[in-house]
C-alpha positions as CSV (number, residue, x, y, z in Angstrom):
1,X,-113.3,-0.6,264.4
2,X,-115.2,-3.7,264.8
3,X,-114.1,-6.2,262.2
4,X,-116.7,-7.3,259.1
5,X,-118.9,-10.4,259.5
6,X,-117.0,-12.2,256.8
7,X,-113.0,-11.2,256.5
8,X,-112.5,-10.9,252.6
9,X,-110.2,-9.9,250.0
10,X,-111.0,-8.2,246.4
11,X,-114.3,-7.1,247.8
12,X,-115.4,-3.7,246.3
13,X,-116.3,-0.5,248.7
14,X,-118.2,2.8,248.6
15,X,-119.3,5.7,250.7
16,X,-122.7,7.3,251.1
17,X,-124.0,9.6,254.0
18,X,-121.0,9.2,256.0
19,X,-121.5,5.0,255.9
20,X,-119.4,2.8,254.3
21,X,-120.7,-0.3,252.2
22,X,-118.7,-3.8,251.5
23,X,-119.2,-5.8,249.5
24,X,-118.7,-9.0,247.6
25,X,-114.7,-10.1,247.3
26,X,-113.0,-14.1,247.9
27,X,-113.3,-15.8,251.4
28,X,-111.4,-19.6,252.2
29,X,-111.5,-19.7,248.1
30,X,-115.4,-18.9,247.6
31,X,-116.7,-16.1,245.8
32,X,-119.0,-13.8,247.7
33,X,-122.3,-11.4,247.3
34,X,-122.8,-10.3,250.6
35,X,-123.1,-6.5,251.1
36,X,-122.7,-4.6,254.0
37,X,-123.8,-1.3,255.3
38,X,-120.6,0.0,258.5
39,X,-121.9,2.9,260.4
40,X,-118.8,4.6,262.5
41,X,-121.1,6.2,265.1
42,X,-122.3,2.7,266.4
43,X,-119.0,0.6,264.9
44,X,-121.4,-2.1,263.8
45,X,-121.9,-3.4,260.3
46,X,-125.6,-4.4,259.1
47,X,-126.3,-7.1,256.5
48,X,-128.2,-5.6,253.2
49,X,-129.6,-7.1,250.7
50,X,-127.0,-9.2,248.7
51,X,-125.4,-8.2,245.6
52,X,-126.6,-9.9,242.6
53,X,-124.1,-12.4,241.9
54,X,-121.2,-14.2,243.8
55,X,-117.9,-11.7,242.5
56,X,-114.6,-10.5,243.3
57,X,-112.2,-7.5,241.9
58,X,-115.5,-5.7,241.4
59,X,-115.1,-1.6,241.4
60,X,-117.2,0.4,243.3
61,X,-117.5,4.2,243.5
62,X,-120.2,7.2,244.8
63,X,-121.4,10.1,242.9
64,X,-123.6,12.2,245.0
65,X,-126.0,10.7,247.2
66,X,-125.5,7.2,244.9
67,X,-123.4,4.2,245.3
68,X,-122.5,2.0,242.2
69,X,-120.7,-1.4,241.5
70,X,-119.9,-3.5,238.4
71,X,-117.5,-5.4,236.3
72,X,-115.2,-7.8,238.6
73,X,-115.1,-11.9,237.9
74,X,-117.8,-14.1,239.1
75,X,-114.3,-16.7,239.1
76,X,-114.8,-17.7,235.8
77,X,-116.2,-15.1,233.4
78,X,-115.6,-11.2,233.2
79,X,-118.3,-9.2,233.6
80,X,-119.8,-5.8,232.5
81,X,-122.9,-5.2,234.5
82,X,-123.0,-2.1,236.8
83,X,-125.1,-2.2,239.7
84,X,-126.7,1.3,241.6
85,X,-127.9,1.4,245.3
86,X,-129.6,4.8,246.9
87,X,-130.4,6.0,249.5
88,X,-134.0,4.7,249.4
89,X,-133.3,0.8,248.7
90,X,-130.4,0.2,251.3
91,X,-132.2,-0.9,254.7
């Protein structure tokens, strides 16, 4: 499996249409919003467009043909806000 752009820790994950999405998580002590789309046909990971706000120990999850991330720490606050990608606005 070829390796994620940025290696990262407490990032938050979800599946959709057999593809898997990263994002977000702590790399060399920053906090990250990138968000990334892994297709295991090709093994290549394509940049989408970033999440909100730089996070870590965010939770993400699928129901049906949606993917959803929230709460987590932006490093100094806890947060609440829930996040929803489809189909239709990943790239």
């Amino acid at each position: 499996m070829a390796a994620i752009p940025v290696a990262r820790y407490a990032a938050f994950s979800f599946t959709l249409n057999d593809k898997a999405y990263v994002g977000c998580g702590i790399a060399n002590g920053n906090y990250l919003n990138d968000f990334y789309e892994y297709d295991p046909v090709t093994d290549t990971w394509l940049a989408q467009q970033n999440y909100p706000v730089n996070m870590a120990a965010v939770k993400g999850f699928s129901i049906g043909n949606n993917g959803y991330a929230g709460t987590g720490t932006d490093g100094m606050n806890y947060r609440s806000d829930f996040y929803e990608w489809s189909q239709d606005l990943l790239v």
